[in-house]
C-alpha positions as CSV (number, residue, x, y, z in Angstrom):
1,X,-31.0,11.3,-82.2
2,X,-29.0,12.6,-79.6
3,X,-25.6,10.9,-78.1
4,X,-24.4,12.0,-74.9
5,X,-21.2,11.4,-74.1
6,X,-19.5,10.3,-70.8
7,X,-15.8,10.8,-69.8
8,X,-14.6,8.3,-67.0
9,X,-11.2,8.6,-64.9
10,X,-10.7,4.9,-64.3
11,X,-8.1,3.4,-61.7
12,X,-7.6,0.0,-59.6
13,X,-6.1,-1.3,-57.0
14,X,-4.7,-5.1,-57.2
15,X,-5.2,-7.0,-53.3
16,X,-4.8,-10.3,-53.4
17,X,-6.7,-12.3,-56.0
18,X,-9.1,-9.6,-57.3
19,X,-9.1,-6.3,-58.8
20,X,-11.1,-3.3,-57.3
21,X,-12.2,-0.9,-60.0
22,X,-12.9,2.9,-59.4
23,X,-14.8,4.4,-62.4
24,X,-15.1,8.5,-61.9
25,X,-17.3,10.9,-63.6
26,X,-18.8,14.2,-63.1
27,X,-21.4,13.2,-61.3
28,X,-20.9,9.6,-60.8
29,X,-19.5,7.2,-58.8
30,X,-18.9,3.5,-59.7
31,X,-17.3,0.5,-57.6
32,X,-16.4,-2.6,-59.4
33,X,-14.8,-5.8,-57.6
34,X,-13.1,-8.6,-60.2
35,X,-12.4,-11.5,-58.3
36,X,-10.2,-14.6,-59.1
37,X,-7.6,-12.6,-61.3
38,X,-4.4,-14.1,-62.3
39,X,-2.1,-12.4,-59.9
40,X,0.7,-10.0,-61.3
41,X,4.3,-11.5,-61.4
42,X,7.2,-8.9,-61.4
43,X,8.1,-9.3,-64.9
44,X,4.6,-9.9,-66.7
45,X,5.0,-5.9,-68.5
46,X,8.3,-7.7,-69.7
47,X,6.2,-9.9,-71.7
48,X,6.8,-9.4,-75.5
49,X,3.3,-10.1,-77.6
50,X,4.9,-12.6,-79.4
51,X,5.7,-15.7,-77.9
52,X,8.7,-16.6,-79.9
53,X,11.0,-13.8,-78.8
54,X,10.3,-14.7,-75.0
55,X,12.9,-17.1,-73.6
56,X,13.0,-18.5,-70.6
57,X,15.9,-20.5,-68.5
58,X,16.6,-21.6,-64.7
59,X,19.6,-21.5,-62.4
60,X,19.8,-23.6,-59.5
61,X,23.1,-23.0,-58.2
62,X,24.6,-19.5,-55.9
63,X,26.2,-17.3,-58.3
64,X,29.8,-17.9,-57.9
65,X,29.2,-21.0,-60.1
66,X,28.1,-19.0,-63.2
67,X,31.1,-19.3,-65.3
68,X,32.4,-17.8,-68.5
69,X,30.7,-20.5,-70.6
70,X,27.1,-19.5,-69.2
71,X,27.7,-16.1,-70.1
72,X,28.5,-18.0,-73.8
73,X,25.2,-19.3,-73.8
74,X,23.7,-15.7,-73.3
75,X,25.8,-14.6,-75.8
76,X,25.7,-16.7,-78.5
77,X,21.2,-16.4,-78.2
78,X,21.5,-12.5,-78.6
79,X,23.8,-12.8,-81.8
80,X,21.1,-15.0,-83.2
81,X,18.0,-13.7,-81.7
82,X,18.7,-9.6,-80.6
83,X,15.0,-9.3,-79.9
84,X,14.9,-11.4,-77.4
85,X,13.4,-11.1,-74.0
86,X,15.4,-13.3,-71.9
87,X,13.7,-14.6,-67.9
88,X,16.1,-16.5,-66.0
89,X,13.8,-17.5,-62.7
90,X,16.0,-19.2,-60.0
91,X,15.5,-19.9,-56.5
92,X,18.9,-18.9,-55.8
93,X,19.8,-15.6,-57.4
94,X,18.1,-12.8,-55.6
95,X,19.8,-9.9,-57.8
96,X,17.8,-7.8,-59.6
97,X,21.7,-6.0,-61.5
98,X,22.4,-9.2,-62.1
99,X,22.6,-8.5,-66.3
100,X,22.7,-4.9,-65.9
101,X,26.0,-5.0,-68.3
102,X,23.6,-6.5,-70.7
103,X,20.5,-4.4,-70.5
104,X,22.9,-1.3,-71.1
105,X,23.8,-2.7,-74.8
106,X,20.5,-2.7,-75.5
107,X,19.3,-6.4,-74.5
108,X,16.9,-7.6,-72.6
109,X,17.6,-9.8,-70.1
110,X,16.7,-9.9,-66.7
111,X,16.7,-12.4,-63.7
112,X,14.1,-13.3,-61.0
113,X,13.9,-14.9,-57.4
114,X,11.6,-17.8,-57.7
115,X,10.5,-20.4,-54.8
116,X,7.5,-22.8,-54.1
117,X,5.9,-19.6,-52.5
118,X,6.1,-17.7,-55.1
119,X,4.4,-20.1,-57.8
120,X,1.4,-20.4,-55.2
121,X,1.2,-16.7,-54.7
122,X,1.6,-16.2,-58.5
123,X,-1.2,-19.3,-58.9
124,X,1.3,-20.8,-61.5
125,X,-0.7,-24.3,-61.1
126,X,-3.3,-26.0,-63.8
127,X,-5.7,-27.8,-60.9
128,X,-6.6,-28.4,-57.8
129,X,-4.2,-31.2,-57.5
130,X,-1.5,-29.2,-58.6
131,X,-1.9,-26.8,-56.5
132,X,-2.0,-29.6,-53.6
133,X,1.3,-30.8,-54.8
134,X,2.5,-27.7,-54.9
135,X,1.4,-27.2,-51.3
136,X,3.3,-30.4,-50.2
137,X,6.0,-30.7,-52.1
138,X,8.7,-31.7,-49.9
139,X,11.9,-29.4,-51.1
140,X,14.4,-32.0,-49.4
141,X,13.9,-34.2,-51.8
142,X,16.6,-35.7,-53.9
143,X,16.1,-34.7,-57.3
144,X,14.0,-31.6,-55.8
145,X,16.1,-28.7,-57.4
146,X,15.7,-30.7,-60.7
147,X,12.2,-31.8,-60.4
148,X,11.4,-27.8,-59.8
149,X,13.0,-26.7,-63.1
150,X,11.4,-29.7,-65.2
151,X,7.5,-28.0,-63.7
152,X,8.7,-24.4,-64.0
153,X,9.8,-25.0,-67.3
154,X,6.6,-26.4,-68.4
155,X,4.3,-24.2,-66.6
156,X,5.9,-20.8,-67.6
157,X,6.3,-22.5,-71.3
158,X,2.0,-23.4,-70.7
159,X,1.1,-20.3,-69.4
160,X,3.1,-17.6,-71.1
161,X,4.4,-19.6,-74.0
162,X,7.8,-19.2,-75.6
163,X,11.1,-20.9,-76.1
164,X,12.5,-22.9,-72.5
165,X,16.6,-23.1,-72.9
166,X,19.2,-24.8,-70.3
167,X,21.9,-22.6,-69.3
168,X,24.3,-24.9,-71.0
169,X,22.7,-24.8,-74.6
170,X,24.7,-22.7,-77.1
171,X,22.9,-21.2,-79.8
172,X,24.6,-22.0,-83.4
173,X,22.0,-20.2,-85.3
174,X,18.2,-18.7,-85.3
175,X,16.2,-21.4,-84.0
176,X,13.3,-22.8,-85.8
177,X,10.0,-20.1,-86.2
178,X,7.7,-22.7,-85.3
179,X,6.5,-25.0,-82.1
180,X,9.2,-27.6,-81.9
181,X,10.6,-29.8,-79.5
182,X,14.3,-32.2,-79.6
183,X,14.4,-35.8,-80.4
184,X,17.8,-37.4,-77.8
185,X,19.4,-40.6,-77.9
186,X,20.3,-42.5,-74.6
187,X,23.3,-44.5,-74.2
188,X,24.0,-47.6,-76.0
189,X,24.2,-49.6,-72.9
190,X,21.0,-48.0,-71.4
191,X,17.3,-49.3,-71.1
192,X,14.5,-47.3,-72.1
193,X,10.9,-48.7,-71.6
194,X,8.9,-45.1,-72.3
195,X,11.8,-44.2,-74.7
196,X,9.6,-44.0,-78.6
197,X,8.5,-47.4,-79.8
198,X,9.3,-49.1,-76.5
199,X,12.4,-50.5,-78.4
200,X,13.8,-47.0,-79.8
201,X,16.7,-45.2,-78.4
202,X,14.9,-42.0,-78.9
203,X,12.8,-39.8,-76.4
204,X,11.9,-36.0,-75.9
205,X,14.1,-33.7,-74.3
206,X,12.9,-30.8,-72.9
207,X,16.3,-28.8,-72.3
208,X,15.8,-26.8,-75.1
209,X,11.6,-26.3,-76.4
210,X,9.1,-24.0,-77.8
211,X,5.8,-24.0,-77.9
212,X,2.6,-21.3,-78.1
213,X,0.8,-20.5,-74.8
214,X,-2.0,-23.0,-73.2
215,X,-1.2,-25.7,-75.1
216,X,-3.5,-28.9,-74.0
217,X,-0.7,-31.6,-73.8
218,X,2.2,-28.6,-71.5
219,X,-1.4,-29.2,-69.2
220,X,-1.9,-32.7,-68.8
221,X,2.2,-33.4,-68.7
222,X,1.9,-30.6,-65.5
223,X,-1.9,-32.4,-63.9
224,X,-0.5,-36.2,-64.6
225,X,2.6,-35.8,-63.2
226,X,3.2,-33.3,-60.4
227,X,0.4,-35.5,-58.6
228,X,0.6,-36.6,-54.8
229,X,-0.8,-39.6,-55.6
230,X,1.9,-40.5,-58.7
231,X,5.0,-38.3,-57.8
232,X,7.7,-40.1,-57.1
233,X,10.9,-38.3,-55.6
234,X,13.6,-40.9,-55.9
235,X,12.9,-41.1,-60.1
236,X,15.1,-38.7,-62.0
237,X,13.6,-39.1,-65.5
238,X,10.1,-39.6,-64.1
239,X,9.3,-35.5,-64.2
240,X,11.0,-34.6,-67.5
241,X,11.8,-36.6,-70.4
242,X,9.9,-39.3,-70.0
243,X,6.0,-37.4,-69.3
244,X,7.0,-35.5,-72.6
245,X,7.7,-38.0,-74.5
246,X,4.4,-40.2,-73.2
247,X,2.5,-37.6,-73.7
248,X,3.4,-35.7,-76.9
249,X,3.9,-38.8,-79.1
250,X,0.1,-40.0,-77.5
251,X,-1.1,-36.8,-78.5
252,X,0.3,-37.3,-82.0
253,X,-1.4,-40.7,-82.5
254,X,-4.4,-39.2,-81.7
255,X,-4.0,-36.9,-83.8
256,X,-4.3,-33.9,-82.2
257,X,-3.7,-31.0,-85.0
258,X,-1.8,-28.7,-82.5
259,X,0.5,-31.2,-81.7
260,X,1.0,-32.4,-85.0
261,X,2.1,-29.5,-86.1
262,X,4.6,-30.1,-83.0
263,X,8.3,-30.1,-84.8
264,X,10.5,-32.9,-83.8
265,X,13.4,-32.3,-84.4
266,X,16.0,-34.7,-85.2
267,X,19.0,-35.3,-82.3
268,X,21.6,-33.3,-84.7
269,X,19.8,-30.3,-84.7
270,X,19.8,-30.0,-80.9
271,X,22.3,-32.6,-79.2
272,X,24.9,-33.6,-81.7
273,X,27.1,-34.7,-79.3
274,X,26.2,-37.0,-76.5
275,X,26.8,-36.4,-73.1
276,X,29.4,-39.2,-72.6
277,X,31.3,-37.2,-75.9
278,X,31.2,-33.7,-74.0
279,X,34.8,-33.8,-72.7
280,X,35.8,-33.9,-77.0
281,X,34.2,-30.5,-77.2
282,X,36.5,-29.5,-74.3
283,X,39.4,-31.3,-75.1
284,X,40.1,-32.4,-78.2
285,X,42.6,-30.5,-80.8
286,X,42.8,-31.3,-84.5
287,X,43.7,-29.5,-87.4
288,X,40.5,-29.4,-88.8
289,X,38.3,-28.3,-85.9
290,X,37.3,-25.0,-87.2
291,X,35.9,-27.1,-90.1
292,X,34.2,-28.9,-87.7
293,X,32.5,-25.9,-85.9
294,X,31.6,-24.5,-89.4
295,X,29.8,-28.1,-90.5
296,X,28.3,-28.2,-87.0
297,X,26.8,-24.9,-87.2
298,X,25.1,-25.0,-90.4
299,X,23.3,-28.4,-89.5
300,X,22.5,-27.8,-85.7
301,X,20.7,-25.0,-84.0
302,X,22.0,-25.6,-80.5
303,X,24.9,-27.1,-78.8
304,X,24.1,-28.9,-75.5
305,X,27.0,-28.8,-73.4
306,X,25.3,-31.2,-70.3
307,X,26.8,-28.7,-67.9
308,X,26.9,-31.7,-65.0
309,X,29.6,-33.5,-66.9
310,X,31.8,-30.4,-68.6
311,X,31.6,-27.7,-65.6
312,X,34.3,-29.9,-64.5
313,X,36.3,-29.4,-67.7
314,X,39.4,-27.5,-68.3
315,X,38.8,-25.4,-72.3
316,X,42.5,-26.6,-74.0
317,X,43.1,-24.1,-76.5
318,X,42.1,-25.0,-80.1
319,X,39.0,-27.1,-79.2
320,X,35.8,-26.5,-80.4
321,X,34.0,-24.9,-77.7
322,X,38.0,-22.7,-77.6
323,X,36.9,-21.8,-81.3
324,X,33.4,-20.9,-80.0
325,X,34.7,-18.3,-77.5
326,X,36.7,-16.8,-80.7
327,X,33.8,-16.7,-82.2
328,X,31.0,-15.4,-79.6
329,X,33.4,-12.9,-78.0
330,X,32.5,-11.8,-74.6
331,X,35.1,-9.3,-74.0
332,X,33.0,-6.4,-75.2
333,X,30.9,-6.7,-72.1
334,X,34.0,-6.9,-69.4
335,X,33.7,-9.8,-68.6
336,X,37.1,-11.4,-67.4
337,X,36.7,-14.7,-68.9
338,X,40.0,-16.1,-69.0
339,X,42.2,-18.1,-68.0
340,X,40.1,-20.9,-70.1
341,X,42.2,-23.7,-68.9
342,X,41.4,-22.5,-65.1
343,X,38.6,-25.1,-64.2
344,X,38.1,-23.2,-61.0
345,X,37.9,-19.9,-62.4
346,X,34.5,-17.9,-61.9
347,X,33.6,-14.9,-63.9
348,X,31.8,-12.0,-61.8
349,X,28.6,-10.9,-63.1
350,X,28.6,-7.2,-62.4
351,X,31.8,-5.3,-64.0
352,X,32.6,-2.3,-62.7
């Protein structure tokens, strides 16, 4: 028997939605044309290969809003998780530096211009009548900006899987190494009719979330609800909690294996506070708070901070979230984070 054996030069050239392949040999020639290929995103070599050390997170708002606590928040996740690759994606930020301070140390963190044009270029849709929406998705809707992070956040957690955070969830220690999901409360004096149970004051909150790429129930929460025919732009909670919660706890009736093996995680271990408690965090001062922080980082993973509500609170030294500055010190990297007690006070991104 006798093998021959033929050395190819391969390149290609990416155009649109298809790949053109050049195979070269001595004496050959070959032309090969792959159509209907996922299209490249900027960051998809950033990908790690496993899905629980990619995190992903949004900001909607110009930069000169990014305070000290954000920077916090990316703090306190690379003390607990220093492999991670961090993607911010925000139609706002154009700055490619932005965490440069960062990505010196070692981390890897990195932030990406997003927009309605760029999830159809990228095809970042499940359907046809996604990608309809998509296509008609009227941007000066009321709840638009948050109605875009609630599908971004579940189709770059379908697609790519990994762990989704808000930019005002602290990290208290190493989140969970499984597919999990946190279990909220709403307020005592609120209504719920999609909440668990119909009569429960518990639902799915998808402000902090990690699950494995292409999971079946990440699709039908994107197909069923960013639908022309369903959509509705005046409901906040319509795209968000309540699809999740509909969909994963039907999922888990049925029995679906992959979603039973879903974690739900209790309201402590995610959102021990409420967001009607947030200014306590902020504000209180007691002698025993440091006890406090220590108790509430053993039993919790994250700290939600519901950034609408405390952006607008002062830090009074010797609360807990003053202790958690103490404690995830951000001074190393430059930034100028205080005066605490300055509500108005912004923190620049880029030290010099």
């Amino acid at each position: 028997m006798k093998c021959i054996f033929l050395y190819f030069y391969i390149s290609y050239k990416y155009h649109k939605n298809s790949i053109h392949l050049f195979l070269y040999s001595s004496s050959n020639f070959i032309y090969l044309r792959l159509d209907d290929i996922q299209p490249i995103t900027p960051f998809d070599h950033l990908i790690p290969p496993n899905p629980f050390d990619l995190f992903w997170t949004m900001w909607n708002t110009d930069q000169s809003t990014f305070r000290g606590r954000r920077l916090l928040v990316l703090e306190s996740l690379f003390i607990h998780h220093p492999q991670a690759t961090v993607i911010m994606l925000s139609p706002t930020l154009d700055d490619t530096q932005l965490f440069l301070p960062f990505r010196h140390r070692g981390y890897r963190i990195y932030s990406f211009n997003i927009s309605l044009q760029h999830i159809l270029q990228w095809n970042w849709y499940s359907n046809k009548q996604t990608k309809d929406f998509l296509q008609h998705w009227n941007s000066s809707g009321t709840y638009f900006y948050s109605h875009i992070t609630d599908y971004l956040r579940t189709i770059v957690v379908y697609l790519y899987g990994g762990t989704y955070m808000d930019m005002d969830a602290l990290t208290l220690q190493p989140l969970p190494n499984e597919e999990f999901i946190g279990l909220h409360r709403i307020h005592v004096d609120e209504k719920c009719e999609w909440c668990i149970g119909n009569t429960s004051s518990l639902y799915l909150a998808s402000s902090v979330m990690r699950f494995r790429p292409r999971r079946k129930v990440l699709q039908r929460i994107l197909e069923e609800t960013f639908d022309r025919q369903v959509y509705d732009p005046s409901c906040f909670n319509c795209v968000g909690p309540k699809p999740y919660t509909q969909h994963i706890i039907k999922y888990r009736n049925e029995n679906d294996f992959k979603v039973m093996n879903l974690k739900l995680l209790e309201p402590y271990r995610l959102y021990p506070f409420m967001w009607t408690e947030a200014s306590t965090i902020f504000r209180k001062v007691e002698q025993d708070t440091s006890l406090e922080l220590a108790d509430l980082m053993k039993r919790s993973y994250s700290l939600h901070l519901f950034g609408h509500v405390s952006d607008k609170l002062d830090i009074t030294r010797g609360s807990l979230i003053d202790h958690l500055f103490d404690r995830y010190d951000l001074s190393d990297f430059g930034f100028n984070i205080f005066n605490r007690d300055q509500s108005n006070k912004h923190v620049p991104l880029i030290c010099q």
